[in-house]
C-alpha positions in Angstrom: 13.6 -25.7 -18.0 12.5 -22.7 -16.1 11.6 -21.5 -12.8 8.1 -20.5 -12.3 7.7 -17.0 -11.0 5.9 -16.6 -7.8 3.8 -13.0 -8.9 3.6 -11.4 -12.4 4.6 -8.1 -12.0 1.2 -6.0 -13.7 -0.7 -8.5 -11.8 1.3 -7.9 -8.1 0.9 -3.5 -8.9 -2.6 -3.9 -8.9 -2.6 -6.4 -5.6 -0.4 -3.8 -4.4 -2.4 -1.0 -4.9 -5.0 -2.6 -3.4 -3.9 -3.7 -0.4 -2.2 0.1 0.4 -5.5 1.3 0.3 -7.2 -1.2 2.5 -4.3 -0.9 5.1 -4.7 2.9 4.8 -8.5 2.5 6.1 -7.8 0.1 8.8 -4.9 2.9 10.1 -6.2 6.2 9.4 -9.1 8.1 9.1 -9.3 9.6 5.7 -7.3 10.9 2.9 -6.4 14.1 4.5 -4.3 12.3 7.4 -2.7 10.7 5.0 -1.4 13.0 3.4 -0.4 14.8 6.0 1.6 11.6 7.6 3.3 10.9 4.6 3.8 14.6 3.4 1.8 14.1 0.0 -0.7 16.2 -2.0 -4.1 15.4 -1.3 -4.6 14.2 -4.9 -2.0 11.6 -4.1 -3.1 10.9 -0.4 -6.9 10.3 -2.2 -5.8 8.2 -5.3 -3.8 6.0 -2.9 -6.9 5.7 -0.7 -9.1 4.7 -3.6 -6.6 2.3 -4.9 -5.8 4.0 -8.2 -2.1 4.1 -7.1 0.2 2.6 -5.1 3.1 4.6 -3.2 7.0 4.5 -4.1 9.4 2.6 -2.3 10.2 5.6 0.3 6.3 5.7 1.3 6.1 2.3 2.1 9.5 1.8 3.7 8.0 4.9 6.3 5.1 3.0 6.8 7.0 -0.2 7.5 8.9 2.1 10.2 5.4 3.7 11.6 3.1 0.7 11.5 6.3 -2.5 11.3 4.8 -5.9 11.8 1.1 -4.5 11.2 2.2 -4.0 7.5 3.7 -7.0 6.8 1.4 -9.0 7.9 -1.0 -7.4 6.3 0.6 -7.1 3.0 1.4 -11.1 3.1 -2.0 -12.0 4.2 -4.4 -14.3 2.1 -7.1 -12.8 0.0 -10.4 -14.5 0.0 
C-alpha cells in the first residue's frame, strides 16, 4: 500500500507560478520593480509577473526574507 501524495509536482509548478505572480501584484507595482528588487532581467521580472514562470529557490527564499509571513500565508492560502 502507498502513501498518497499531497501535490503532483507539474500540477504544484503551475500553482506555483501562479501564485508568484499574484503576490508580485499585491507587493509591487509592475515588472520593472521587480526586477530591480530581485536583480533580474526585465524579460524574467515580466514572465514571472504574467505567470509564465516561476522563480528559483534563491528568489523566493529573498522574498520570504523581504515580505516573511506575508508570503507564506499567501502561498498556503485556499484557492476559490
Amino acid at each position: 500500500m502507498s502513501l498518497s501524495k499531497p501535490f503532483e509536482p507539474r500540477g504544484f509548478r503551475t500553482f506555483f507560478a501562479a501564485r508568484w505572480s499574484e503576490f508580485l501584484h499585491e507587493n509591487y507595482r509592475n515588472p520593472e520593480e521587480v526586477s530591480v528588487a530581485f536583480g533580474v532581467r526585465y524579460q524574467t521580472a515580466l514572465n514571472w509577473w504574467n505567470g509564465a514562470n516561476k522563480p528559483g529557490g534563491e528568489f523566493v527564499m529573498m522574498a520570504v526574507l523581504r515580505h516573511g509571513d506575508a508570503l507564506t500565508k499567501h502561498m498556503g492560502e485556499e484557492t476559490a
